[in-house]
C-alpha positions as CSV (number, residue, x, y, z in Angstrom):
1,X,0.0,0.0,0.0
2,X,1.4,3.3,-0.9
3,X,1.8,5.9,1.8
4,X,0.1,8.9,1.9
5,X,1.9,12.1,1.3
6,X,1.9,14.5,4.1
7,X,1.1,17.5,3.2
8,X,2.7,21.0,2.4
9,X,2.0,23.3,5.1
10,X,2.3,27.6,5.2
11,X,1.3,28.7,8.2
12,X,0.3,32.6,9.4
13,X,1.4,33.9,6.0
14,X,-0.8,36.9,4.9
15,X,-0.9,36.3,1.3
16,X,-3.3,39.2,0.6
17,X,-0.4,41.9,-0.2
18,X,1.5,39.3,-2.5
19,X,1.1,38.3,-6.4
20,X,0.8,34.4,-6.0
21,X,3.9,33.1,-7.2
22,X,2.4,29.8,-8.5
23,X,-1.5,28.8,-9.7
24,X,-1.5,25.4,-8.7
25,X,-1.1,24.5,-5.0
26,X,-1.6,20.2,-4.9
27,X,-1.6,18.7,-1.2
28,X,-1.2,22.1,1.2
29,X,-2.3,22.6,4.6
30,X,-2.7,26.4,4.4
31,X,-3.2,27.2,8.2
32,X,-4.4,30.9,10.1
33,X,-3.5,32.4,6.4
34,X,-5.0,35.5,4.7
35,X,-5.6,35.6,1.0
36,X,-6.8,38.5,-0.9
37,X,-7.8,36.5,-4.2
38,X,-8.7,32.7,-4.9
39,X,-9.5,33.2,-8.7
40,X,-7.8,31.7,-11.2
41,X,-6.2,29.1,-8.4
42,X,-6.2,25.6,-8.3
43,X,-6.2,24.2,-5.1
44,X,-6.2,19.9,-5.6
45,X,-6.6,18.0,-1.8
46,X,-5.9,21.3,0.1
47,X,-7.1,22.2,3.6
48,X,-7.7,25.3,5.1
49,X,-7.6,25.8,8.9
50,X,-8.6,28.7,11.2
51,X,-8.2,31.3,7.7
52,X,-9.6,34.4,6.5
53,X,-11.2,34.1,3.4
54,X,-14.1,36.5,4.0
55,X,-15.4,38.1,0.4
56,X,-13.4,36.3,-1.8
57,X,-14.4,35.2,-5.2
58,X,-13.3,31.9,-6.9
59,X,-13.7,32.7,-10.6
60,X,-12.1,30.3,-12.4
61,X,-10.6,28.9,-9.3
62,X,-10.6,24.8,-9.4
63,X,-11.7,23.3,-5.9
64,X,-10.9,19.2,-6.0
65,X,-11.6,17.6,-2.5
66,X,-10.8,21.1,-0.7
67,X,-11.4,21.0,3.2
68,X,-11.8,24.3,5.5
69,X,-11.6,24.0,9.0
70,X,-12.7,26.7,12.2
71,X,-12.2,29.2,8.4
72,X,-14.1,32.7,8.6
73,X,-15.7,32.9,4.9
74,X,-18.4,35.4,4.9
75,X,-19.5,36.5,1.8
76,X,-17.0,33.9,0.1
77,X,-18.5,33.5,-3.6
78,X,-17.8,30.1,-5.3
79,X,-20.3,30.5,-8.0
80,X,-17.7,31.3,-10.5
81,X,-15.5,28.2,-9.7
82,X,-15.0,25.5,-11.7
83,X,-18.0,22.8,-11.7
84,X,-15.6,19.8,-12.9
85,X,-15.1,17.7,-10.0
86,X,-15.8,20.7,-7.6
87,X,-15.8,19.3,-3.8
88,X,-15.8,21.4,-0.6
89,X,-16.0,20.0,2.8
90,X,-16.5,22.8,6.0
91,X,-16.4,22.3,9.8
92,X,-17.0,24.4,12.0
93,X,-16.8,27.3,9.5
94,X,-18.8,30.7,9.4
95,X,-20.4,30.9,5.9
96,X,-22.6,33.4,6.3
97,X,-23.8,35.4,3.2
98,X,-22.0,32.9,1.0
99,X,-23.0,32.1,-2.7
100,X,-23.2,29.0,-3.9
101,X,-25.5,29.8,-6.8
102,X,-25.8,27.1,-9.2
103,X,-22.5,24.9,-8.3
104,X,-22.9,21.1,-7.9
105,X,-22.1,20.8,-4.9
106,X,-23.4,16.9,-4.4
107,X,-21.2,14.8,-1.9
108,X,-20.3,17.7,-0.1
109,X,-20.3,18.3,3.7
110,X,-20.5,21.1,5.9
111,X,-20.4,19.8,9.4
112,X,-21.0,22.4,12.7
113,X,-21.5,25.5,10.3
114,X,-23.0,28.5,10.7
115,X,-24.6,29.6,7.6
116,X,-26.6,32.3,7.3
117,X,-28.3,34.3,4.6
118,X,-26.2,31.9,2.4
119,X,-27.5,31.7,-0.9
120,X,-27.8,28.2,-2.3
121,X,-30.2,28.9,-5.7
122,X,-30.3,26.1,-8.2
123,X,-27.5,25.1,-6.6
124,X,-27.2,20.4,-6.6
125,X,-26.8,19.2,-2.8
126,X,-27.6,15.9,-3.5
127,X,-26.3,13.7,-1.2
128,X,-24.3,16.7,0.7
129,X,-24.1,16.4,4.2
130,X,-25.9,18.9,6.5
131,X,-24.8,18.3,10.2
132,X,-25.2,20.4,13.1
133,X,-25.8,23.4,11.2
134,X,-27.9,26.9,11.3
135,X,-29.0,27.6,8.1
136,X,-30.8,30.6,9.4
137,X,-32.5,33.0,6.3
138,X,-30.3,30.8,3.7
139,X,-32.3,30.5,0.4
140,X,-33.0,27.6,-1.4
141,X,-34.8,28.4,-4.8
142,X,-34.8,25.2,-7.4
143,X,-32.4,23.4,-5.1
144,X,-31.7,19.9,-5.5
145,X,-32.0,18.6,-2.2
146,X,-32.6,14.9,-3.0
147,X,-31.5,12.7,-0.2
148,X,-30.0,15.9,1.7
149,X,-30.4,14.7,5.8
150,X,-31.4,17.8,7.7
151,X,-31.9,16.3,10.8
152,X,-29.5,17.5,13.0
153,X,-29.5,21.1,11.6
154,X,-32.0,24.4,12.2
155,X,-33.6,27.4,11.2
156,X,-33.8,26.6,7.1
157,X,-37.3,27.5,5.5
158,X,-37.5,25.2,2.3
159,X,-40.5,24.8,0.2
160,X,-40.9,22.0,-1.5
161,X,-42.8,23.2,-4.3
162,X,-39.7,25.3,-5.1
163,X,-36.7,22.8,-4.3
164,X,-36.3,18.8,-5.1
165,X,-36.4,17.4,-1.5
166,X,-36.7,13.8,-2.8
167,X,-36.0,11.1,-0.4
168,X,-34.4,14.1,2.2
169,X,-34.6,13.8,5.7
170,X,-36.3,16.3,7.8
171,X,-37.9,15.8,11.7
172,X,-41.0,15.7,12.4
173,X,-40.6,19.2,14.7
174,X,-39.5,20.9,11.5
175,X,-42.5,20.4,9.4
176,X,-43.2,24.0,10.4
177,X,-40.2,25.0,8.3
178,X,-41.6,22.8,4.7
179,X,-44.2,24.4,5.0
180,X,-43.9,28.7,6.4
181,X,-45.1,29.3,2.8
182,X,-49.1,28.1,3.4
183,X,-49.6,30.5,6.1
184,X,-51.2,27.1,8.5
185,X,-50.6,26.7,11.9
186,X,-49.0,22.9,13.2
187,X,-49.4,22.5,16.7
């Protein structure tokens, strides 16, 4: 069995004052690291712990099995990233006022998040992960929330008129939030 190769690590760099020197960063642990710009950056089996990456965008950025831990990314915009093989995992990350307007996003997981007034239109989430989350005033508009478990998170209003919630998982305490749109009381 080949081993695993450890990866690269910059730590407390603020890279937000510098003209990247390369595009491609392949197996990095970037960690408590400032960055001005994410576009036109490929990031392949990177992680991010405890960074800033508040109102960045990520046109024609490549994200392939990219992981951001305790992160601050408020306002971050990945909806001009690359779809092909685009995957994003977050843990205890604040996403608040993120976009992630019309990326496929399936397979993902955000784990512990904060997420608020995130904006996931016609985004795929199929089969993404949802755990332990506030999803407070995020909007889902022709989602694709197929098989999406939402058990273990709060405060998301999603109508399923609007959004594919096929075979997701919701409580039964949260029917209240399926259904804020026909004005009925549920007692």
């Amino acid at each position: 069995m080949a081993k695993l190769k450890q990866k690269e690590q910059l730590k407390n760099i603020d890279l937000s004052s510098q003209k990247e020197e390369r595009e491609r960063f392949d197996n990095f642990e970037f960690i408590n690291c400032i960055f001005s710009n994410l576009s036109d950056l490929s990031f392949m089996d990177c992680d991010f712990r405890n960074c800033d990456l508040s109102n960045l965008k990520t046109n024609n950025s490549r994200l392939q099995n990219v992981s951001f831990y305790d992160c601050k990314l408020l306002g971050l915009n990945f909806s001009g990233a690359i779809d092909f093989a685009l995957e994003l995992h977050f843990e205890n990350c604040i996403l608040d006022y993120a976009s992630f307007d019309r990326k496929k996003l399936n397979k993902s997981t955000f784990k512990n998040c904060k997420i608020h007034n995130a904006n996931f239109t016609q985004a795929d989430l199929s089969k993404t992960t949802f755990t332990n989350c506030d999803l407070l005033e995020s909007l889902f508009d022709t989602t694709n929330l197929s098989t999406v478990d939402f058990t273990t998170s709060k405060n998301f209003l999603i109508d399923p008129e609007l959004n594919n919630i096929k075979k997701a998982k919701f409580l039964q305490q949260d029917l209240r939030n399926l259904l804020y749109r026909h004005d009925i009381i549920i007692e």
